[in-house]
N, C-alpha and C positions, 0 to 999 in steps of 0.2 A: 812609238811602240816597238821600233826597230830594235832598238838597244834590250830590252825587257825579252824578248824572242832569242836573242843572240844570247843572253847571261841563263834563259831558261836550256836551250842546247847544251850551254856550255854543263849544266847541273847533272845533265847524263854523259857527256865527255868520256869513251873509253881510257882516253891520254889519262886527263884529270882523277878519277875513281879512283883509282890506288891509292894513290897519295893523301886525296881526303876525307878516304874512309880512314885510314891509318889515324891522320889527326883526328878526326870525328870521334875513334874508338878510344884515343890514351887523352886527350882535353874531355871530352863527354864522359868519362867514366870518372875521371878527377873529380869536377865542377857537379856529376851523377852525388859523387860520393860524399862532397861537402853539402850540396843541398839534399839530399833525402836517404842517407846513408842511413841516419836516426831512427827516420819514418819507416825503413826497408828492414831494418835488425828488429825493430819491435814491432812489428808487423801490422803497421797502420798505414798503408798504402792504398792510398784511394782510387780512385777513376780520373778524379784530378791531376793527382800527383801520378798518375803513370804518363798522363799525356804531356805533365811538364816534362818529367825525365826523359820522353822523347826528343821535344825539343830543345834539351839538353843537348842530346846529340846531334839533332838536323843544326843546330847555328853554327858549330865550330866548321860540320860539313862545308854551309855554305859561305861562311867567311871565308876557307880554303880554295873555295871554289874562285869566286870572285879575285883574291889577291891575287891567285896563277895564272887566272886569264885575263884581267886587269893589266901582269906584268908581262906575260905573253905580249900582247898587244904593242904596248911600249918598247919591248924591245927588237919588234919588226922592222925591217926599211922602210923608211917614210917612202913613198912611190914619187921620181919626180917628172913633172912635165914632159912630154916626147919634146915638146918646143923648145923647150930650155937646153935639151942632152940635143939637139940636133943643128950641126953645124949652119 
């Protein structure tokens, strides 16, 4: 459950935000515009389809989310032993 706590944190990340709001809004708005652009100009936009076009935009969020902190992670110093660094 650790891990699941730790990528939800990470989902409000002051650092993070910026960055993938920015992707959220130019991918969600692309991928917005190829699936319900049709439905949005002739104005048959359901209840449905607005809650998809939401999650339009939360997935790209959270894909950004995850690979920054994902690579975050990875590129930290591994921590070594006091035993091993100690004469």
């Amino acid at each position: 459950m650790k891990p699941l706590r730790k990528f939800a944190a990470a989902l409000l990340d002051r650092d993070l935000m910026p960055t993938a709001l920015k992707v959220a809004a130019v991918v969600g708005s692309i991928l917005f515009t190829i699936n319900h652009g049709g439905a949005l100009v002739q104005g048959k936009m359901t209840g449905d389809r607005w809650i998809s076009g939401l999650l339009t935009y939360l997935v790209p969020y959270i894909v950004n989310i995850q690979y920054v902190s994902r690579s975050r992670k990875q590129q930290s110093p591994t921590r070594v032993p006091e035993a091993i660094t100690s004469p």
